[in-house]
PDB file of N, CA, C, O and CB in Angstrom:
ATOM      1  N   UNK A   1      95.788 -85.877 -95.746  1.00  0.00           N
ATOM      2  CA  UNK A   1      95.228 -85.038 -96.789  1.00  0.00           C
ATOM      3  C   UNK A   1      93.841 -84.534 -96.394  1.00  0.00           C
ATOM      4  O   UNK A   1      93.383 -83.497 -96.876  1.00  0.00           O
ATOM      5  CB  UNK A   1      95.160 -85.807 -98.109  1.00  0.00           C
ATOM      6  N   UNK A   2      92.913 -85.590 -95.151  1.00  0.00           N
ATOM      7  CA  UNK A   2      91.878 -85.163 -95.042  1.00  0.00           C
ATOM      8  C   UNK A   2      91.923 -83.418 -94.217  1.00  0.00           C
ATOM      9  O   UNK A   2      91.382 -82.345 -94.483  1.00  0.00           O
ATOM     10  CB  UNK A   2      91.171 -86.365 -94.362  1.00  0.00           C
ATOM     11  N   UNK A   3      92.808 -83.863 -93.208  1.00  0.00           N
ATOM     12  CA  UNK A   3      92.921 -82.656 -92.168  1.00  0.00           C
ATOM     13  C   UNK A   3      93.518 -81.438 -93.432  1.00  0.00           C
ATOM     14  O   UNK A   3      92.617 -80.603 -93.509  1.00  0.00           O
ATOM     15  CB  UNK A   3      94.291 -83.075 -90.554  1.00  0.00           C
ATOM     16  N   UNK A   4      94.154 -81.223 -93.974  1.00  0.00           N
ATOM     17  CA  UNK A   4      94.382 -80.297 -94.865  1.00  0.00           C
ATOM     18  C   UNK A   4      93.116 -79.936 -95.604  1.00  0.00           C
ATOM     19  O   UNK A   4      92.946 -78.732 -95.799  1.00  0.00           O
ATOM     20  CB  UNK A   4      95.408 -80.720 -95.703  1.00  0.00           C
ATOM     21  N   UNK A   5      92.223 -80.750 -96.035  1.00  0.00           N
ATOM     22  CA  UNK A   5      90.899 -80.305 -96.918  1.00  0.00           C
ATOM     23  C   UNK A   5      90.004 -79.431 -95.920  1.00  0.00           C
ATOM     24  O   UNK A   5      89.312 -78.493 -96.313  1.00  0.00           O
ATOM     25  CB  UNK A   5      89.923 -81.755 -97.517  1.00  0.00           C
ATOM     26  N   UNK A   6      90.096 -79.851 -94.558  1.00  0.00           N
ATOM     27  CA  UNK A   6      89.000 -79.517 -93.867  1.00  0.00           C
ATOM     28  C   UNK A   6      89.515 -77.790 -93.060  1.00  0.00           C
ATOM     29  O   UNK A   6      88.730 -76.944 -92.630  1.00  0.00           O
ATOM     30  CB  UNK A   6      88.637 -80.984 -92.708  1.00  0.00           C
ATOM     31  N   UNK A   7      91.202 -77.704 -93.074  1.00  0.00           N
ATOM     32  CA  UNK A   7      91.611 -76.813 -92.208  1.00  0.00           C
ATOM     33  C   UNK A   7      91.469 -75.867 -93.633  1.00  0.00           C
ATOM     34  O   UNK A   7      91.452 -74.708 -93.218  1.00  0.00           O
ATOM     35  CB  UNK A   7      93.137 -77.086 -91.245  1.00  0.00           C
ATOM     36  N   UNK A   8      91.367 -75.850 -95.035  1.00  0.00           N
ATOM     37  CA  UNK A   8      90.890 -75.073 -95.903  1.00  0.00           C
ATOM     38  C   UNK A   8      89.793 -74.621 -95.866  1.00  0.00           C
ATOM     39  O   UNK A   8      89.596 -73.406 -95.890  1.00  0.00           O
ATOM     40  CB  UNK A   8      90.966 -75.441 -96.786  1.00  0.00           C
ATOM     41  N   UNK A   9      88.828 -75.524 -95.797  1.00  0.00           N
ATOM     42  CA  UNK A   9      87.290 -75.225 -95.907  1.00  0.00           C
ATOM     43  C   UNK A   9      86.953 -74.164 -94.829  1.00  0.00           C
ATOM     44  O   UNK A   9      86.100 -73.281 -94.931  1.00  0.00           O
ATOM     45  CB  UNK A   9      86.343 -76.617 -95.660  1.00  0.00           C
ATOM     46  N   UNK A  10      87.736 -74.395 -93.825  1.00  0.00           N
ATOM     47  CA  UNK A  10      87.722 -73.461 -92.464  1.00  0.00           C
ATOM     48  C   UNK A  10      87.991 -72.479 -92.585  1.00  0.00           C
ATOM     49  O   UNK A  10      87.213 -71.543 -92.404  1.00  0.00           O
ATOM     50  CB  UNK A  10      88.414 -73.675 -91.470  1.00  0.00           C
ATOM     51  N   UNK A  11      89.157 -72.367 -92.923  1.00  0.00           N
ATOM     52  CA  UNK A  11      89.768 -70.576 -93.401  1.00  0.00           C
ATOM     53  C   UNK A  11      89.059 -70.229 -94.310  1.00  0.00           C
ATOM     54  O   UNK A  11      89.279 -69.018 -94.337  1.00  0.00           O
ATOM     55  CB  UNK A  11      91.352 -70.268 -94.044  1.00  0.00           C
ATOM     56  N   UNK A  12      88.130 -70.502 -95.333  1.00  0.00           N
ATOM     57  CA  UNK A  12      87.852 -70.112 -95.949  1.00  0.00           C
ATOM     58  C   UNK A  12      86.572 -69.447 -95.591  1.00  0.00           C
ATOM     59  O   UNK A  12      86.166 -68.296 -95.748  1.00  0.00           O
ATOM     60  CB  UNK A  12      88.066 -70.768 -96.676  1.00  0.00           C
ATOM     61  N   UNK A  13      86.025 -70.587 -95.028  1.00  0.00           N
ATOM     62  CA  UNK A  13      84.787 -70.053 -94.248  1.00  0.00           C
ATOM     63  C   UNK A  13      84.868 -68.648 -92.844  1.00  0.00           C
ATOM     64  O   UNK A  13      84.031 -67.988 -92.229  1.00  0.00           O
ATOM     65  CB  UNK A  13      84.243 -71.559 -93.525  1.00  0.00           C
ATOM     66  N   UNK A  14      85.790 -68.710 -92.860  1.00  0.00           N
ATOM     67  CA  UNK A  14      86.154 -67.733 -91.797  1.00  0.00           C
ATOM     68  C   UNK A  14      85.949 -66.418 -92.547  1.00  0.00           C
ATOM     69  O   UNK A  14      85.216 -65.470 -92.265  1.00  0.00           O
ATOM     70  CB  UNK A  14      87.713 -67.921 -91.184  1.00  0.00           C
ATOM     71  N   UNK A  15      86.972 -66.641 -93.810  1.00  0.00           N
ATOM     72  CA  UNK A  15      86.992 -65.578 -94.992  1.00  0.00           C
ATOM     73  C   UNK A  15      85.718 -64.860 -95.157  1.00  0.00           C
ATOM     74  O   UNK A  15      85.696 -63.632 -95.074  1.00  0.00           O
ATOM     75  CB  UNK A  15      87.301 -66.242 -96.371  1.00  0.00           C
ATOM     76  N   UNK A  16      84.510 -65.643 -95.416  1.00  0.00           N
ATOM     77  CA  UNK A  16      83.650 -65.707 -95.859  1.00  0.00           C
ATOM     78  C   UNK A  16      82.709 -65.120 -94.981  1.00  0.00           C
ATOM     79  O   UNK A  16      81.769 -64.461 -95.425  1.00  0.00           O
ATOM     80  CB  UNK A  16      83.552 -66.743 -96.255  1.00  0.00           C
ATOM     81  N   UNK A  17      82.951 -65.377 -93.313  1.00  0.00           N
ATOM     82  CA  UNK A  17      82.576 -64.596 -92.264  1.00  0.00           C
ATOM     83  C   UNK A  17      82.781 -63.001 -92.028  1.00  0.00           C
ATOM     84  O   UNK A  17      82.030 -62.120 -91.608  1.00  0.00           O
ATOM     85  CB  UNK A  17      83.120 -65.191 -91.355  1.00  0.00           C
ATOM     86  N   UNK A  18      83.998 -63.016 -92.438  1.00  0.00           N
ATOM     87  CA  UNK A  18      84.747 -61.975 -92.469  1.00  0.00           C
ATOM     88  C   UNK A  18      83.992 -60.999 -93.533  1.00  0.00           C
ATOM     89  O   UNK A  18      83.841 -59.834 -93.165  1.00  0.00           O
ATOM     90  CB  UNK A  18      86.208 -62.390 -92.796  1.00  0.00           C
ATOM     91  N   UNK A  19      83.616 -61.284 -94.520  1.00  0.00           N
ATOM     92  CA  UNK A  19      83.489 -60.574 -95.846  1.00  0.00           C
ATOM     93  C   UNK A  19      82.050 -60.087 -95.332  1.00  0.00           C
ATOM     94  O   UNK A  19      81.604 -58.980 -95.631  1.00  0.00           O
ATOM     95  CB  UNK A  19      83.606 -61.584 -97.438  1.00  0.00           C
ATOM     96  N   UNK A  20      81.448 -60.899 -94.630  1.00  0.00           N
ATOM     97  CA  UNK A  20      79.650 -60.560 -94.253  1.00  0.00           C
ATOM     98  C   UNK A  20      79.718 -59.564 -93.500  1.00  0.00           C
ATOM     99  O   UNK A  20      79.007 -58.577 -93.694  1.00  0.00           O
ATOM    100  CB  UNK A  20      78.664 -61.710 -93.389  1.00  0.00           C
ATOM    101  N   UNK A  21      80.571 -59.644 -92.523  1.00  0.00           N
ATOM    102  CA  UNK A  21      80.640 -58.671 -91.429  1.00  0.00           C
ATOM    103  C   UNK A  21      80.856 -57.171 -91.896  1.00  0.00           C
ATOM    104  O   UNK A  21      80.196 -56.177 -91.593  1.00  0.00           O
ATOM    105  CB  UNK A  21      81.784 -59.085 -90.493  1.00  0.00           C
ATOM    106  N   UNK A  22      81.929 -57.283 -92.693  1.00  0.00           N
ATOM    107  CA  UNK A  22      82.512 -55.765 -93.319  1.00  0.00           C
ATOM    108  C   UNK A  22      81.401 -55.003 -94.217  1.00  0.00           C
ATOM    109  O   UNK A  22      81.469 -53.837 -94.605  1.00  0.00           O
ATOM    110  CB  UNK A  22      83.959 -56.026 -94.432  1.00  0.00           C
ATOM    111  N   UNK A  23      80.252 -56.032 -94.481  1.00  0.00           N
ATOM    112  CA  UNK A  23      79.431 -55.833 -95.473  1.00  0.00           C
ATOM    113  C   UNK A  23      79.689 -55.501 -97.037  1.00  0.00           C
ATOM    114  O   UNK A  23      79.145 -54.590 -97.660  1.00  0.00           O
ATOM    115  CB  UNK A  23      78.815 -55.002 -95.003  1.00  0.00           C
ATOM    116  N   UNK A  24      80.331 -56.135 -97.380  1.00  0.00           N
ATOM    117  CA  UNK A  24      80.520 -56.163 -99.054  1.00  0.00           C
ATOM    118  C   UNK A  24      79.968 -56.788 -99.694  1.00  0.00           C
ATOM    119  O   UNK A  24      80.507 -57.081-100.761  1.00  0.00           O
ATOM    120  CB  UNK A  24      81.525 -56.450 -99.580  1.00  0.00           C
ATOM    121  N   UNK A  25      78.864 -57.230 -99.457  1.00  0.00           N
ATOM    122  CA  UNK A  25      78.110 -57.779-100.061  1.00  0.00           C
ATOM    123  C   UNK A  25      76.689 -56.950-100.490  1.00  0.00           C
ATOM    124  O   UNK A  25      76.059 -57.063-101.541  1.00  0.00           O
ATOM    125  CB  UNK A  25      78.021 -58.851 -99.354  1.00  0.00           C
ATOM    126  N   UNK A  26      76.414 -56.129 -99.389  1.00  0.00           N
ATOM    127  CA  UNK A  26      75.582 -55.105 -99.166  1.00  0.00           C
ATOM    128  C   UNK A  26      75.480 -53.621-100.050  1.00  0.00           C
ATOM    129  O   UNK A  26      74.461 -52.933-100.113  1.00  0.00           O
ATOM    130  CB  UNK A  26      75.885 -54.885 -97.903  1.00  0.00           C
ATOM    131  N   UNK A  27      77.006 -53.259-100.818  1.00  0.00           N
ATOM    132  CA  UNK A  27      77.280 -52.170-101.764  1.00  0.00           C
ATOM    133  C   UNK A  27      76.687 -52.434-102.653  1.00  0.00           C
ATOM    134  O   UNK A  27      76.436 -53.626-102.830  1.00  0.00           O
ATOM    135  CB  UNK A  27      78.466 -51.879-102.155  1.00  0.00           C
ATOM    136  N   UNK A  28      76.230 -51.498-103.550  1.00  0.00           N
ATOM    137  CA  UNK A  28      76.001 -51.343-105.142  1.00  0.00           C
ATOM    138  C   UNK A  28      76.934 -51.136-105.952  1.00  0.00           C
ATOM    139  O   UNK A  28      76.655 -51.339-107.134  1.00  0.00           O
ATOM    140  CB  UNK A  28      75.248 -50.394-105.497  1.00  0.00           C
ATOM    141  N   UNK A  29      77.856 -50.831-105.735  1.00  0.00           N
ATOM    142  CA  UNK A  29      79.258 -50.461-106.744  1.00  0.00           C
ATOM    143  C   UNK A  29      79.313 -52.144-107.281  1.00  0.00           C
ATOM    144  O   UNK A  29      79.486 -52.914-106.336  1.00  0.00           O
ATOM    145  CB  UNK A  29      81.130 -49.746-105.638  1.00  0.00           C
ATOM    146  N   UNK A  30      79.229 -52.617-108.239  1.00  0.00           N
ATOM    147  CA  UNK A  30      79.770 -53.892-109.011  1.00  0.00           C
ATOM    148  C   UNK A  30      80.432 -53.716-109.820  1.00  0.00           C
ATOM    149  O   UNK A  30      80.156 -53.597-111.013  1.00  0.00           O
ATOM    150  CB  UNK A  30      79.039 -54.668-109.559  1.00  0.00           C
ATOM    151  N   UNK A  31      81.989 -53.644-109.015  1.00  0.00           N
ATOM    152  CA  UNK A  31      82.926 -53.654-110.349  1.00  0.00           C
ATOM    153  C   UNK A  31      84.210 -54.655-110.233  1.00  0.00           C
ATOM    154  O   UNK A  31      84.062 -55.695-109.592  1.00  0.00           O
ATOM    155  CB  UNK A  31      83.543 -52.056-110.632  1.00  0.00           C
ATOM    156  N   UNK A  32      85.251 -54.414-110.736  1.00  0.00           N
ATOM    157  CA  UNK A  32      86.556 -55.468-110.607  1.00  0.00           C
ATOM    158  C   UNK A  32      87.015 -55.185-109.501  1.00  0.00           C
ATOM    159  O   UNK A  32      87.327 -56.172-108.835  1.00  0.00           O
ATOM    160  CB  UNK A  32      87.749 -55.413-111.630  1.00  0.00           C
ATOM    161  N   UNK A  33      87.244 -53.856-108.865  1.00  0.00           N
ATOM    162  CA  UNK A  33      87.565 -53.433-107.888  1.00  0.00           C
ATOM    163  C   UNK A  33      87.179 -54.120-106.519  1.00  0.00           C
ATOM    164  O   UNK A  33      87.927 -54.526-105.630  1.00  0.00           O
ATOM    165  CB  UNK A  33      87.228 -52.346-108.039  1.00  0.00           C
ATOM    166  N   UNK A  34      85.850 -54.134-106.596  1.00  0.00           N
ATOM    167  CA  UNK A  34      84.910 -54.959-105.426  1.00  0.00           C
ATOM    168  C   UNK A  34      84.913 -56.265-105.119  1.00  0.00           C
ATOM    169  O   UNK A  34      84.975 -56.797-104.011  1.00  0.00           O
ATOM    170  CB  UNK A  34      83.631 -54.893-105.644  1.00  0.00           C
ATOM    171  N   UNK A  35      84.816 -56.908-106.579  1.00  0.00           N
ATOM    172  CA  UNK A  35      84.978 -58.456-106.643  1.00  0.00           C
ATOM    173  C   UNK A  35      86.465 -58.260-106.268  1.00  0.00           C
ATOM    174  O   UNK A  35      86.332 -58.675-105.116  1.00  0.00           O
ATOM    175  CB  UNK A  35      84.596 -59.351-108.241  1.00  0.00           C
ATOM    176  N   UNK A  36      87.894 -57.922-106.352  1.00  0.00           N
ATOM    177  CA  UNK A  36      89.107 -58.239-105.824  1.00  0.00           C
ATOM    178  C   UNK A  36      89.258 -58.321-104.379  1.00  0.00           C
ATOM    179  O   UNK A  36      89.971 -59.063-103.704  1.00  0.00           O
ATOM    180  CB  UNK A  36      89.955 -57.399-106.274  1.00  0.00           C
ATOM    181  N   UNK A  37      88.241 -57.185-103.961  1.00  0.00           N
ATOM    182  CA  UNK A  37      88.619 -57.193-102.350  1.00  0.00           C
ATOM    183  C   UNK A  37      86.970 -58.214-102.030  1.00  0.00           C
ATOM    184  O   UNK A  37      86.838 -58.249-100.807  1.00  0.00           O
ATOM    185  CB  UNK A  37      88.769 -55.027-101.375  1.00  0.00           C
ATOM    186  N   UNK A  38      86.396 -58.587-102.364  1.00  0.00           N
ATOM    187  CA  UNK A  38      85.988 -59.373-101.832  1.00  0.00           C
ATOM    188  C   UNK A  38      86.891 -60.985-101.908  1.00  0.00           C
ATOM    189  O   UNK A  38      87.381 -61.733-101.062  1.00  0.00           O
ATOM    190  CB  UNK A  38      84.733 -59.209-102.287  1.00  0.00           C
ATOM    191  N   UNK A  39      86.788 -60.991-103.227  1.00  0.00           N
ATOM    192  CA  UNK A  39      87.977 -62.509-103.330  1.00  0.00           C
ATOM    193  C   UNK A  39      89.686 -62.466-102.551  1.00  0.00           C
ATOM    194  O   UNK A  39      90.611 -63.267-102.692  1.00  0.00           O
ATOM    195  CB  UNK A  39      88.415 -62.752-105.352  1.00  0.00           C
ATOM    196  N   UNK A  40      89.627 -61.523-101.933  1.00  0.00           N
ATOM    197  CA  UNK A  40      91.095 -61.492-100.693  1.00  0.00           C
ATOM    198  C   UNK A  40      90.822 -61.481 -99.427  1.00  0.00           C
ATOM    199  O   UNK A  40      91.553 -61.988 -98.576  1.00  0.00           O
ATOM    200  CB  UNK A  40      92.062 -60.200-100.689  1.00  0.00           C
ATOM    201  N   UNK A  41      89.460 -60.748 -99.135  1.00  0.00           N
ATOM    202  CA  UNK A  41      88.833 -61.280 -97.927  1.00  0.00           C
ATOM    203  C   UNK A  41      88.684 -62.598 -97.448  1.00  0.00           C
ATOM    204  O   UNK A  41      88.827 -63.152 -96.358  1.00  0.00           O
ATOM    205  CB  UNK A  41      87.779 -60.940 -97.935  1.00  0.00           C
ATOM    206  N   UNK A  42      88.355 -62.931 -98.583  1.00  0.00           N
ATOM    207  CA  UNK A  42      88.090 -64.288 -98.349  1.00  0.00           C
ATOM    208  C   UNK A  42      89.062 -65.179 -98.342  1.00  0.00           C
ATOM    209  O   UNK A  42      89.068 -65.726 -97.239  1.00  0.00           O
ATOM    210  CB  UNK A  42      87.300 -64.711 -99.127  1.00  0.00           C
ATOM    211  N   UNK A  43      89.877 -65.587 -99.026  1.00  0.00           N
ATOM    212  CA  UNK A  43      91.586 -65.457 -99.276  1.00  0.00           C
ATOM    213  C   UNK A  43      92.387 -65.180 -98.320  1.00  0.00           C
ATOM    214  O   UNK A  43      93.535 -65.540 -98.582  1.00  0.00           O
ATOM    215  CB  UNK A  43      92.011 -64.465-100.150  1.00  0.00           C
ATOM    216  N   UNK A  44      92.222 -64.499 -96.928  1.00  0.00           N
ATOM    217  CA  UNK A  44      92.986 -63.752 -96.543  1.00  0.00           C
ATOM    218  C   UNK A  44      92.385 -64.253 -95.177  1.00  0.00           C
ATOM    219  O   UNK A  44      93.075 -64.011 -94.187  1.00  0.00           O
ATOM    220  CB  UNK A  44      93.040 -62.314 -97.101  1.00  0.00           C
ATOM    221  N   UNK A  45      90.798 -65.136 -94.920  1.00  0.00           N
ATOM    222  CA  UNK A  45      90.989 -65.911 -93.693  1.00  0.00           C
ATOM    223  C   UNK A  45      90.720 -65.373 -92.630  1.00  0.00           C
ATOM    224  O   UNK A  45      90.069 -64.332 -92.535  1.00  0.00           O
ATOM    225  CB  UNK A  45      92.108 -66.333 -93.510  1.00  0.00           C
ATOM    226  N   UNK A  46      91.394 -66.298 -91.283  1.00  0.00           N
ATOM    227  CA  UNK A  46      91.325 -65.225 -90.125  1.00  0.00           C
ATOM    228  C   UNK A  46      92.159 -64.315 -90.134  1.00  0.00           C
ATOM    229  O   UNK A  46      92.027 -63.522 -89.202  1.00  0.00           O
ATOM    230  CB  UNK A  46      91.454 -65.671 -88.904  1.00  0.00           C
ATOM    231  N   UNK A  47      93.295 -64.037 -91.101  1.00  0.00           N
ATOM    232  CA  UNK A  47      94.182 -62.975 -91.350  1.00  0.00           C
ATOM    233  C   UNK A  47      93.355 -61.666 -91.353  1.00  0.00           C
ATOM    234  O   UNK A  47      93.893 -60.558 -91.355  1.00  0.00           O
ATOM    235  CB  UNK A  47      94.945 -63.200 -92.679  1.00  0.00           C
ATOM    236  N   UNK A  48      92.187 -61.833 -91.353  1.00  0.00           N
ATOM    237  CA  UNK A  48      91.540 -60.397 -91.384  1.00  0.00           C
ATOM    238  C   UNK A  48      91.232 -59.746 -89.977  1.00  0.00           C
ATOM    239  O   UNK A  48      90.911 -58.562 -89.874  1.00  0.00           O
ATOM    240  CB  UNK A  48      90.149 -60.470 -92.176  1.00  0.00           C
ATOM    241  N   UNK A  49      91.347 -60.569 -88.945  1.00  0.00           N
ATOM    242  CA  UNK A  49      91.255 -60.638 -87.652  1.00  0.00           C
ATOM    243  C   UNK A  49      92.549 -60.293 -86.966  1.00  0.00           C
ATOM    244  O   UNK A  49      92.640 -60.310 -85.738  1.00  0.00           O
ATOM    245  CB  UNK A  49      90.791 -61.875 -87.322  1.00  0.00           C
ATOM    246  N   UNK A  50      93.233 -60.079 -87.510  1.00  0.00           N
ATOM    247  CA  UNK A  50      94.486 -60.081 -86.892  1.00  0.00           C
ATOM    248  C   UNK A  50      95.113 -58.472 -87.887  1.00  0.00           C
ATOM    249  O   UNK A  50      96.260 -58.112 -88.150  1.00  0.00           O
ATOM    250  CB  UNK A  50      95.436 -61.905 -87.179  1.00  0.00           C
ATOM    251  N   UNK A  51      94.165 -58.032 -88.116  1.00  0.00           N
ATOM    252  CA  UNK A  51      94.393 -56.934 -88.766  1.00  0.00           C
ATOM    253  C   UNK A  51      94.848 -56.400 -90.250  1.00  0.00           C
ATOM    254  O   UNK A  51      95.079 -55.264 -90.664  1.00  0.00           O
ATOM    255  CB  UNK A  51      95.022 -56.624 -88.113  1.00  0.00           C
ATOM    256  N   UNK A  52      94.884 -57.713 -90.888  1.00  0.00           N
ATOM    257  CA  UNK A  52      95.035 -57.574 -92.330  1.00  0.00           C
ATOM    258  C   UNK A  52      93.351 -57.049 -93.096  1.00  0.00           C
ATOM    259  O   UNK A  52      92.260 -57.614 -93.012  1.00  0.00           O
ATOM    260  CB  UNK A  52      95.652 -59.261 -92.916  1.00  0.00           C
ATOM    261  N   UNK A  53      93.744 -55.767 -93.818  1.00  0.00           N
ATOM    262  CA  UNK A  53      92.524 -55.669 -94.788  1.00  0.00           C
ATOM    263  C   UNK A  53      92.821 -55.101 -96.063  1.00  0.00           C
ATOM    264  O   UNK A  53      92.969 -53.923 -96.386  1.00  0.00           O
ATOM    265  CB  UNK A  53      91.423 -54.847 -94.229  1.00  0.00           C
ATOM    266  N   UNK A  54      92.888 -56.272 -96.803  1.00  0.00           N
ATOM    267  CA  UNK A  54      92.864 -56.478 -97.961  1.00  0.00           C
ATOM    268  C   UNK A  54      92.075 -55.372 -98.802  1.00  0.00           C
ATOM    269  O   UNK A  54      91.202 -54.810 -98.141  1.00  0.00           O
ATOM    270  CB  UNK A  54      92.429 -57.712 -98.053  1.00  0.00           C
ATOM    271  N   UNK A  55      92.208 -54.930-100.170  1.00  0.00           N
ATOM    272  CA  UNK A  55      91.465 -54.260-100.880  1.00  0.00           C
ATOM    273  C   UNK A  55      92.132 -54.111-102.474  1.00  0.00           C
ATOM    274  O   UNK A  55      93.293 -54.418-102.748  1.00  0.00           O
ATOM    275  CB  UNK A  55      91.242 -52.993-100.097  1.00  0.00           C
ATOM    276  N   UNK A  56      91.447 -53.742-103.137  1.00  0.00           N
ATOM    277  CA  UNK A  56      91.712 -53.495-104.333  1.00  0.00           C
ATOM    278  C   UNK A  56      91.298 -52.144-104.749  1.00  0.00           C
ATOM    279  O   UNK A  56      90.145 -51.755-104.936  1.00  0.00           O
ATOM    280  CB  UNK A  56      91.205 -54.438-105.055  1.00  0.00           C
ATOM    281  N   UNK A  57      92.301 -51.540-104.857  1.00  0.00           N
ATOM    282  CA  UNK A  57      91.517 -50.092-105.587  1.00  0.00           C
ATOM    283  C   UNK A  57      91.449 -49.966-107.283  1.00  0.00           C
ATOM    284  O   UNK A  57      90.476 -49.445-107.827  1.00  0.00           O
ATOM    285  CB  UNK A  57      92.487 -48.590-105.083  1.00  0.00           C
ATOM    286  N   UNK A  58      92.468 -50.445-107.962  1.00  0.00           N
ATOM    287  CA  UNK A  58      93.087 -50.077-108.883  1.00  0.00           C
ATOM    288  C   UNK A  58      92.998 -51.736-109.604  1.00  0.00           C
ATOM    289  O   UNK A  58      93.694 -52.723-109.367  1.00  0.00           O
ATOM    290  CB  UNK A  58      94.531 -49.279-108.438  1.00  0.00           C
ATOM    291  N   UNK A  59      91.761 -51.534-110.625  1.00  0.00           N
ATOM    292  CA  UNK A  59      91.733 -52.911-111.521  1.00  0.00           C
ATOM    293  C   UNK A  59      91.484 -52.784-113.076  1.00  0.00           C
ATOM    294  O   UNK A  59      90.505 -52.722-113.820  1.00  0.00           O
ATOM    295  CB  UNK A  59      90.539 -53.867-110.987  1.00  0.00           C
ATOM    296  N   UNK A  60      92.914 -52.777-113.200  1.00  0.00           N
ATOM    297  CA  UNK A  60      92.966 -52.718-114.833  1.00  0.00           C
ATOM    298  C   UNK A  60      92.567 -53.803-115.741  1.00  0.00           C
ATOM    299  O   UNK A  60      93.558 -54.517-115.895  1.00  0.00           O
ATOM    300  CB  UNK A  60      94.275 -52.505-115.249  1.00  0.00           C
ATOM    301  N   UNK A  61      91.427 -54.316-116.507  1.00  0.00           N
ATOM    302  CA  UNK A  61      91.249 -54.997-117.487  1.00  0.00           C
ATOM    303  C   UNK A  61      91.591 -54.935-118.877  1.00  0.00           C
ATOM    304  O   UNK A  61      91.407 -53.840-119.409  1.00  0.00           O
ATOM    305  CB  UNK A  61      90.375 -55.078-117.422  1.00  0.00           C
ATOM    306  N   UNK A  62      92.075 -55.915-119.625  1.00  0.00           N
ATOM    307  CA  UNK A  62      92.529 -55.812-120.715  1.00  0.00           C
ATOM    308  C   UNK A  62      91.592 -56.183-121.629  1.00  0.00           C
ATOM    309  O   UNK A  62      90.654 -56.976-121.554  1.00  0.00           O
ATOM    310  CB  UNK A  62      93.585 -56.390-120.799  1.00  0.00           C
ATOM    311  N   UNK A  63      92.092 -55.317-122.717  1.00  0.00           N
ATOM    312  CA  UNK A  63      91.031 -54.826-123.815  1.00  0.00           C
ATOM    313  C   UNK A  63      90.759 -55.455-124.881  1.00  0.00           C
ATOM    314  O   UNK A  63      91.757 -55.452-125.601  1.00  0.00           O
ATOM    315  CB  UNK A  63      91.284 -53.723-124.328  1.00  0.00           C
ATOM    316  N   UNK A  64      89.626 -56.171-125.497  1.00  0.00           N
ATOM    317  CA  UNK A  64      89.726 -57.081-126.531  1.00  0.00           C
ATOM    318  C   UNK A  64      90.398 -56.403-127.729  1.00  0.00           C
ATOM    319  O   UNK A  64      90.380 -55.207-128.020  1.00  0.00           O
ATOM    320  CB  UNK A  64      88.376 -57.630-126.867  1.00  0.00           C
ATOM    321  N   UNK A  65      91.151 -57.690-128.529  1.00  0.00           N
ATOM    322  CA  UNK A  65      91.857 -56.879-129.531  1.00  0.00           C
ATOM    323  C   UNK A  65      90.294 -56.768-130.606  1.00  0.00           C
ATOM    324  O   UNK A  65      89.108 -57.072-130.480  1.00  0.00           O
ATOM    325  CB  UNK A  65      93.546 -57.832-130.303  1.00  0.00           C
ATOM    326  N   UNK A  66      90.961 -56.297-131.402  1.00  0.00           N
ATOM    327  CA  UNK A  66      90.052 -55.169-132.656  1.00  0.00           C
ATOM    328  C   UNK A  66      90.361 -55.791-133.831  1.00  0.00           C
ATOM    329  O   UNK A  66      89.940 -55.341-134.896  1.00  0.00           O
ATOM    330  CB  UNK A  66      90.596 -53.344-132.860  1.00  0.00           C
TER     331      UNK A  66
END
């Protein structure tokens, strides 16, 4: 269980490498859109290295009822 905690923390951190590099952290746009493709970047590992790039264009939120 340990090697599973640690091969997470890794990919994740990779993720997290990944996300610095592309610079999304660096935009002004703060919206749902941004936070999605940042949280799949990250999510998504060294998979981003291997040519996966994740994004979100299209983030519909639902509307408090009335």
């Amino acid at each position: 269980m340990r090697i599973l905690s640690v091969i997470v923390v890794i990919w994740l951190l990779i993720g997290v490498v990944a996300t610095f590099q592309r610079g999304y952290f660096e935009s002004s746009a703060n919206n749902c859109g941004t936070a999605g493709t940042i949280a799949l970047t990250v999510v998504a590992g060294p998979l981003n290295y291997a040519g996966v790039n994740p994004k979100v264009t299209d983030c519909k939120l639902p509307e408090p009822s009335q």
